[in-house]
C-alpha positions as CSV (number, residue, x, y, z in Angstrom):
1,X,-34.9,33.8,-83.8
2,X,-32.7,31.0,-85.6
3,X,-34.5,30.5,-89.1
4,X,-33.0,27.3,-90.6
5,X,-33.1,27.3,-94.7
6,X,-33.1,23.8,-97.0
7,X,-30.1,25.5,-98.8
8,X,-29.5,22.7,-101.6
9,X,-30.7,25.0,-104.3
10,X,-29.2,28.0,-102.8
11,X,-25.4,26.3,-103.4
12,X,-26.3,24.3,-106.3
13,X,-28.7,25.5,-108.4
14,X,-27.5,28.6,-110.1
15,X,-31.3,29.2,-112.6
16,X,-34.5,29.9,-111.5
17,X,-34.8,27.8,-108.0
18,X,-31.2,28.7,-106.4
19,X,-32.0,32.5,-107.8
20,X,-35.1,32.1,-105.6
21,X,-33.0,31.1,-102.5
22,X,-30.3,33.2,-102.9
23,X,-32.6,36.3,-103.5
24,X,-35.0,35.6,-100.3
25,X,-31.8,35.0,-98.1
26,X,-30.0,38.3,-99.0
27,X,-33.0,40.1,-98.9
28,X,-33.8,39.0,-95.6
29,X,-30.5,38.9,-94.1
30,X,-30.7,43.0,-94.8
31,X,-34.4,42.9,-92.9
32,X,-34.3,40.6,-89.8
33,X,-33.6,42.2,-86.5
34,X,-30.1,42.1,-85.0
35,X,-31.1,39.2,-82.6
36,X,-31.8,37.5,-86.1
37,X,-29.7,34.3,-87.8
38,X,-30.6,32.9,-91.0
39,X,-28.7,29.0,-91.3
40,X,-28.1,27.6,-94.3
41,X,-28.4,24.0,-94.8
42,X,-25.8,22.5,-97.4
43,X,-26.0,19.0,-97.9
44,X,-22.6,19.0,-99.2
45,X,-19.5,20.5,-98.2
46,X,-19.1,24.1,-98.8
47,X,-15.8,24.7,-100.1
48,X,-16.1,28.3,-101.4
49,X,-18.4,31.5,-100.3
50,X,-21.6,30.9,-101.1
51,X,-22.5,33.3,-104.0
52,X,-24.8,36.0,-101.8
53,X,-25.7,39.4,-101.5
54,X,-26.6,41.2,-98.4
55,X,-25.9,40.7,-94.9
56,X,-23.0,37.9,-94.2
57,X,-22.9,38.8,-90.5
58,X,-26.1,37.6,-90.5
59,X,-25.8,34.3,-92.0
60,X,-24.5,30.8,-90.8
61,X,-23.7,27.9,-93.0
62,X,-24.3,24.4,-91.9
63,X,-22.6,21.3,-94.1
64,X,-25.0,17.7,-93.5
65,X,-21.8,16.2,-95.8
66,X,-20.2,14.2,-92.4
67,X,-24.1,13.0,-91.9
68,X,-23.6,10.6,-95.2
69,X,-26.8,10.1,-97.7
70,X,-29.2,8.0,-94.7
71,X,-28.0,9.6,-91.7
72,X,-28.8,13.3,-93.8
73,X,-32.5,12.3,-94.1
74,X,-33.0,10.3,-90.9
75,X,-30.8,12.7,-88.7
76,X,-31.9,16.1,-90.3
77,X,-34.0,16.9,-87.2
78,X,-31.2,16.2,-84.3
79,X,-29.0,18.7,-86.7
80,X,-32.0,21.1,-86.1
81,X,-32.0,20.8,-82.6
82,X,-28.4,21.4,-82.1
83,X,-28.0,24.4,-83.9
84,X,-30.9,25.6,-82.5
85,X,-33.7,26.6,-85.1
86,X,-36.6,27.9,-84.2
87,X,-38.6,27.6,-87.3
88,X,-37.4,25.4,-90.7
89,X,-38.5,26.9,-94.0
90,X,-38.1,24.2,-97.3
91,X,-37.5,26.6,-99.9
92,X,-38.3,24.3,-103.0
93,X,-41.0,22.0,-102.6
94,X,-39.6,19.7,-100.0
95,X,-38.7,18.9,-95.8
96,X,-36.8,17.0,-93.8
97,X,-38.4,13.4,-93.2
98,X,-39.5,13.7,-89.5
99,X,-39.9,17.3,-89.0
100,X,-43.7,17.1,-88.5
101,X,-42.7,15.2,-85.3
102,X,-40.4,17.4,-84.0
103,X,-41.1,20.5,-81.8
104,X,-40.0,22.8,-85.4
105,X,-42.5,24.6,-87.0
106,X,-42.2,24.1,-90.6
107,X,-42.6,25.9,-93.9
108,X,-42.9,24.5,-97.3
109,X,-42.8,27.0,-100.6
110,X,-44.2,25.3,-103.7
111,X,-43.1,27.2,-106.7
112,X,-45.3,25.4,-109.1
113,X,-46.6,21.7,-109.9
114,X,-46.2,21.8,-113.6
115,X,-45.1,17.9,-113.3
116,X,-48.6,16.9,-112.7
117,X,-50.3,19.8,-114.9
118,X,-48.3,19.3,-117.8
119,X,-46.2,15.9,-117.6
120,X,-45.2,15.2,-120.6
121,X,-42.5,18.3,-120.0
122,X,-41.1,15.2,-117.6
123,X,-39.6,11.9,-117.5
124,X,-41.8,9.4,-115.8
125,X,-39.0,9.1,-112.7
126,X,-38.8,12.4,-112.2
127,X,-42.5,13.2,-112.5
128,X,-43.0,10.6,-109.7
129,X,-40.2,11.7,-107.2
130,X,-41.2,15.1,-107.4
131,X,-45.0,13.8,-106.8
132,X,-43.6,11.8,-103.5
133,X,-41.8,14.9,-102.3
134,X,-44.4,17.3,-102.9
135,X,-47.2,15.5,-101.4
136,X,-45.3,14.5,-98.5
137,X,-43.8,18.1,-97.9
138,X,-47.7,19.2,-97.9
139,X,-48.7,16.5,-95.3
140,X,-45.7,17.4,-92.8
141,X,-45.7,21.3,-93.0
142,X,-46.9,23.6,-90.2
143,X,-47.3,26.1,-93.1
144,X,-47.6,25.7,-96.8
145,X,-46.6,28.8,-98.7
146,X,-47.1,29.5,-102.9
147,X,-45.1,31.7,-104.9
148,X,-48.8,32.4,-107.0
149,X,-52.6,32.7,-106.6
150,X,-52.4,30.4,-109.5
151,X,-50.0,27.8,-108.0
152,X,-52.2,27.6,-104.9
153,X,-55.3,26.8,-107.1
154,X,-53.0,24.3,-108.6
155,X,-52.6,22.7,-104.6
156,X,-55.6,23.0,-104.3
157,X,-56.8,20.9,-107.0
158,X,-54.3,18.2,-107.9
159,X,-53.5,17.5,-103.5
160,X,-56.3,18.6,-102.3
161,X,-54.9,20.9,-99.9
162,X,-57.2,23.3,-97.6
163,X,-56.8,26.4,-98.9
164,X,-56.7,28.0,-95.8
165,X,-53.1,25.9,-94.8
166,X,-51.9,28.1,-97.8
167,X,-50.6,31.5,-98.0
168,X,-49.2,33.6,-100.7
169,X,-45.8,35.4,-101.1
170,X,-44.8,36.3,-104.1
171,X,-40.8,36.7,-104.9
172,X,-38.7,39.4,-105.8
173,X,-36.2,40.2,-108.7
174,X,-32.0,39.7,-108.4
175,X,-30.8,43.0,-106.6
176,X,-29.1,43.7,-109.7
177,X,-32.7,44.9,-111.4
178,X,-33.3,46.7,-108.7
179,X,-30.8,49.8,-109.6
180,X,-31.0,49.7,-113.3
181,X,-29.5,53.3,-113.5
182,X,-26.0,50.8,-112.5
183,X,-26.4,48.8,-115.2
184,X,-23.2,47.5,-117.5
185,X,-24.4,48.4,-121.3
186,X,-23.7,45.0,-123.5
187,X,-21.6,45.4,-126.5
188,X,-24.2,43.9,-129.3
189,X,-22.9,41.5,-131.1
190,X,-22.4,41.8,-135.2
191,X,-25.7,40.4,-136.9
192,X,-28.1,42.0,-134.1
193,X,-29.1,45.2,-135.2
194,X,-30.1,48.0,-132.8
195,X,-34.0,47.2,-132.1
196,X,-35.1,43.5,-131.2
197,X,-37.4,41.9,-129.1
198,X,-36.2,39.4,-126.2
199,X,-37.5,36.2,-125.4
200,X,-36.0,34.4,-121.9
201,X,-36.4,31.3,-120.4
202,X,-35.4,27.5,-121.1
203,X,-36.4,26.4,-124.4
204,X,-39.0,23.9,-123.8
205,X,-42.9,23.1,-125.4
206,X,-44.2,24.8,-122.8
207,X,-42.3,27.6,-123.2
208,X,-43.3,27.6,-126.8
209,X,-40.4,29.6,-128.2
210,X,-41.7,27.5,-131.6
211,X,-44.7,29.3,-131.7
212,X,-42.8,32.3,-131.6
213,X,-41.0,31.5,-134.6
214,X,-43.9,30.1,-136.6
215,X,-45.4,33.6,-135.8
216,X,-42.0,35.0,-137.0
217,X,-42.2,32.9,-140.4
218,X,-45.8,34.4,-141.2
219,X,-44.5,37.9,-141.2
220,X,-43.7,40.0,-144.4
221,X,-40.2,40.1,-144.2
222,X,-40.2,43.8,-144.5
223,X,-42.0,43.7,-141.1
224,X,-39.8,40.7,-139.4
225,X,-38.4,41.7,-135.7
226,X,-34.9,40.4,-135.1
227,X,-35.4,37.9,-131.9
228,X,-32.6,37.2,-129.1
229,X,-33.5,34.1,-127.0
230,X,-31.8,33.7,-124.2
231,X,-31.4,30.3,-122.5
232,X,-31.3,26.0,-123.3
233,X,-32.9,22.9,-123.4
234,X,-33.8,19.6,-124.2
235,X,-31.6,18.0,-126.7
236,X,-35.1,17.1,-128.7
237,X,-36.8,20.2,-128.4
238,X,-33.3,22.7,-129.2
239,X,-33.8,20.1,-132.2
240,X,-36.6,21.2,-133.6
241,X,-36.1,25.2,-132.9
242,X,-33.1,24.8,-135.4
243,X,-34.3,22.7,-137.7
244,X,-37.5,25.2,-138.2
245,X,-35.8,28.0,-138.1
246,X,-33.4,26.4,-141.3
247,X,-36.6,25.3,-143.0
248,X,-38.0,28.8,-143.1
249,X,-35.0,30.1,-143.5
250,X,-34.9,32.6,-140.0
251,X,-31.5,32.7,-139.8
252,X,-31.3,36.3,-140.4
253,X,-33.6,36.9,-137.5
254,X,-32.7,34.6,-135.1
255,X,-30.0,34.8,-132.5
256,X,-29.8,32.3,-129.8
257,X,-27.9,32.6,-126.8
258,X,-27.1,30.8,-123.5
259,X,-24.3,31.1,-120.9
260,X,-25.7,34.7,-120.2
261,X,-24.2,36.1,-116.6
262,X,-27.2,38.2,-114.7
263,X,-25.3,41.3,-115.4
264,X,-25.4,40.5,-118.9
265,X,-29.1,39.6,-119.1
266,X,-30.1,42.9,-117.7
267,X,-28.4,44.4,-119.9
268,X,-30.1,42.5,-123.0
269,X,-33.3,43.4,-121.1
270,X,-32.1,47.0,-121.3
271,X,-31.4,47.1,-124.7
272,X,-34.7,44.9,-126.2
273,X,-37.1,47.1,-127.6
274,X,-39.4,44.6,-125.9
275,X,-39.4,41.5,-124.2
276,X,-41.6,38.6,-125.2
277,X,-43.1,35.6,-122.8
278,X,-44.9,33.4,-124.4
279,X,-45.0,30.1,-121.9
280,X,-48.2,28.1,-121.8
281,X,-48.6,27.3,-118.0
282,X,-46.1,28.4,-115.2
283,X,-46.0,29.1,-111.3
284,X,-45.0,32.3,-111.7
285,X,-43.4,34.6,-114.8
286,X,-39.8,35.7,-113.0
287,X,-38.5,37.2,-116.6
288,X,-42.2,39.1,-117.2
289,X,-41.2,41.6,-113.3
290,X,-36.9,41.2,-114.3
291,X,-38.2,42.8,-117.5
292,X,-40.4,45.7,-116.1
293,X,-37.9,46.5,-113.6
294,X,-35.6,46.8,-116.2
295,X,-37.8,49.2,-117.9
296,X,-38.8,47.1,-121.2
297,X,-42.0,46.5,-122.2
298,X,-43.5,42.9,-122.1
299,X,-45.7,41.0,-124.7
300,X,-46.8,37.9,-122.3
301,X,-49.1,34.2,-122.3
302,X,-52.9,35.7,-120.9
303,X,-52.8,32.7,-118.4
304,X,-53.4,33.4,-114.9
305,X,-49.6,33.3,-113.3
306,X,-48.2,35.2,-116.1
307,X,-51.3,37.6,-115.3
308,X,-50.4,38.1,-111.7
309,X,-46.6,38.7,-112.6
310,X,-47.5,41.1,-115.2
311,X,-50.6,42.8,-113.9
312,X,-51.8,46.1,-116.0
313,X,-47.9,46.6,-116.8
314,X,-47.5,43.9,-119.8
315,X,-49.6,43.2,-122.9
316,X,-50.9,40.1,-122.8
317,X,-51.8,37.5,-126.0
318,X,-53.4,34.2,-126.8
319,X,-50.2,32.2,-126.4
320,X,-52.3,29.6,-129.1
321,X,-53.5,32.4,-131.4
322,X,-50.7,33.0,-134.0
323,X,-52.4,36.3,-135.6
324,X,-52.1,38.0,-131.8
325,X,-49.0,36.8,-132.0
326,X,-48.0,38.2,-135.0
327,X,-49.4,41.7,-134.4
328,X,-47.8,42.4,-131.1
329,X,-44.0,40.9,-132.2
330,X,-44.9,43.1,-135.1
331,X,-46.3,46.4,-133.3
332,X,-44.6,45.8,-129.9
333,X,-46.1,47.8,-127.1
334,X,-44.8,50.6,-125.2
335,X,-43.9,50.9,-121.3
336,X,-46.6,52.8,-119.2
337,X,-44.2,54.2,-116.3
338,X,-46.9,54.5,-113.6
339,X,-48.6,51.5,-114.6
340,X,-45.2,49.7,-114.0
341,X,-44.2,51.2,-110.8
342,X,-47.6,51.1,-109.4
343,X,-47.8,47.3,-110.3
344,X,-44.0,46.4,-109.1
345,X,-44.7,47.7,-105.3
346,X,-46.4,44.3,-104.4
347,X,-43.0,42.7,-105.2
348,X,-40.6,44.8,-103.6
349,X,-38.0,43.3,-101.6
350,X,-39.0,44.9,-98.3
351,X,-42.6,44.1,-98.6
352,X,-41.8,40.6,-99.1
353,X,-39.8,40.3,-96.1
354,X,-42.0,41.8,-93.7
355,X,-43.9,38.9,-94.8
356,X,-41.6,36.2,-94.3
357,X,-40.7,38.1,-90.8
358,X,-44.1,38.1,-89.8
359,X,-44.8,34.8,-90.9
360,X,-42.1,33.2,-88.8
361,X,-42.6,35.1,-85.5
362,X,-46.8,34.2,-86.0
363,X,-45.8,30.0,-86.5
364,X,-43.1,30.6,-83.7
C-alpha cells in the first residue's frame, strides 16, 4: 500500500497544523507493514530533510515544484498515478482538484471550521478561501475524517454533511511528551519565581488570554499567580494584552513568551504548577493532552472540544464567568494520576494508527 500525504503543512507549517502532519507521519511510518510507503507531497522543492521522527525507510518525498502553480492543481492526479498511490489522504482541510474523478480513494481531515463559527477571528478573504476549500474538499472525498466529536457536529451543521460520511480520529501529542522522564529541565528565567501557572496557544479573542488577565487584576495581590504565556498574535489583539496589563499594572505577574522550541515548551509544561486553557471555541485542545502528558494539571474552557481533550483529567470553568476564573487560577487543581492515564489511552499513538491503517486498507 502506497499512502500519498498533502505534505504542504508538513514542510511548511511548523505550529499546530504541520505538528499534526509531522506527528501522524512518524507515527505511522513506525506502524505500517513493511510492504508499506507513506509519500509526501511538497509543493515546493525540498532542499533540506524534512524535520521527522520515526521511520525514514519508510517514507518517500515527492516535489510538484517542476509542475508550476496550474499544472500543480490541474495535474495533481497524473502525479498520483505515476507514483503509484493507492489511497490520498488531505491532511488539512483540502484535495487535489479532480481526485473525485480519479480511481484514488480519498481522505479529507477537517481540524475545525472556526472561520465560519467564529469569523470575526478572520479576514473576509481568508474566511472565503477557506469556505471554497472546505466545502469542496467535503464534496470530492471518498472519506471525511474530524479530529473531534465536536468538529463533526460543526460539519454537520454549517455543510450539511451526512454524518455517517464522517468518522472520528483523534490526534496524538509530539513524541517528545511521550517520555517525559527525558525531559531537558528549563533554566527559569530571573522575574519568574518557582510556582506559576501556564497558559499556551496564539494570543487571539478566542483564545481569551484577556480574560485571563482581567481575572488576574481582580485578585488580592497577596493571592496573584505569576502567569507564563507562551505564544503570538495579531498586531491588534498583542495590543491590547499589553496595554491592560500596563493599566492594571501586571507587570510583576506577567511573563510573555514566544519563539519557544518543543523541547523547551515541555519543559515549561513541566515546571507550571498548572496549566490554564481558556479558548472559547476550538476543534480540538492540543496544549489541554501535551499538558497531561506532561504531568501538569489543567484548568480548561467547559466547551465540548476542550471537553473531549480533557475528559475527567482537567478542571473545567466557565470561560465567560470571571469568579470561576478567579478561584481556580487562585486554588489551581491537582493531577489525578489514574484519572490521567486512564483518559490519555484513547490518544495513544498506536491506537491512532491502527486507525488510520485500518481505515485505508477498508476504502482500498
Amino acid at each position: 500500500m502506497r499512502i500519498g500525504y498533502d505534505a504542504k503543512r508538513y514542510f511548511y507549517n511548523f505550529t499546530g497544523l504541520g505538528n499534526y502532519a509531522r506527528t501522524l507521519a512518524g507515527d505511522l511510518s513506525l506502524s505500517i507493514p513493511d510492504e508499506d510507503t507513506l509519500v509526501l507531497f511538497s509543493p515546493g522543492k525540498i532542499k533540506d530533510s524534512p524535520p521527522v521522527f520515526g521511520n525514514r525507510s519508510k517514507m518517500e518525498v515527492c516535489s510538484l515544484a517542476p509542475l508550476g502553480n496550474w499544472k500543480r492543481i490541474r495535474g495533481y492526479n497524473g502525479v498520483l498515478k505515476r507514483e503509484h498511490i493507492d489511497i490520498f489522504h488531505g491532511l488539512s482541510n483540502e484535495l487535489p482538484s479532480g481526485i473525485h474523478r480519479s480511481s484514488i480513494p480519498s481522505i479529507v481531515t477537517i481540524h475545525d471550521v472556526i472561520f465560519r463559527s467564529h469569523p470575526r477571528d478572520y479576514p473576509k478573504m481568508d474566511r472565503w478561501i477557506y469556505d471554497v476549500k472546505t466545502a469542496k474538499a467535503l464534496k470530492r472525498a471518498s472519506q471525511i475524517t474530524a479530529i473531534s466529536s465536536s468538529t463533526k457536529r460543526d460539519l454537520v451543521f454549517y455543510y450539511h454533511v451526512d454524518p455517517d460520511r464522517i468518522k472520528v480520529i483523534y490526534q496524538s501529542v509530539h513524541p517528545l511528551f511521550r517520555v517525559v522522564e527525558d525531559y531537558k529541565a528549563i533554566c527559569i528565567p530571573a522575574g519568574i519565581p518557582k510556582e506559576f501557572l501556564l497558559s499556551v496557544g496564539t494570543f487571539s479573542p478566542r483564545k481569551n488570554q484577556l480574560r485571563i488577565l482581567e481575572a488576574l487584576a481582580n485578585l488580592p495581590k497577596e493571592n496573584r499567580p505569576f502567569i507564563v504565556f507562551i505564544g503570538r498574535g495579531r498586531e491588534a489583539y498583542m495590543k491590547a494584552i499589553h496595554q491592560y496589563i500596563d493599566r492594571h499594572r501586571l507587570r510583576a505577574y506577567v511573563r510573555i513568551l514566544d519563539n519557544v522550541s518543543m523541547e523547551e515548551l515541555l519543559g515549561w509544561y513541566r515546571a507550571a504548577k498548572a496549566s490554564i486553557y481558556l479558548s472559547l471555541f476550538e476543534g480540538f485542545g492540543l496544549p489541554v493532552i501535551e499538558s497531561l502528558y506532561a504531568g501538569t494539571p489543567v484548568i480548561a474552557s467547559d466547551v465540548p472540544a476542550i471537553r473531549e481533550a480533557g475528559g475527567d483529567a482537567a478542571q473545567y470553568v466557565s470561560p465567560f464567568e470571571l469568579s470561576e476564573i478567579e478561584e481556580a487560577i487562585s486554588h489551581p487543581p491537582v493531577l489525578n494520576p489514574e484519572l490521567t492515564l486512564k483518559h490519555l489511552q484513547k490518544f495513544s499513538p498506536t491506537q491512532i494508527s491502527n486507525q488510520w491503517i485500518d481505515l485505508y486498507r477498508l476504502l482500498i
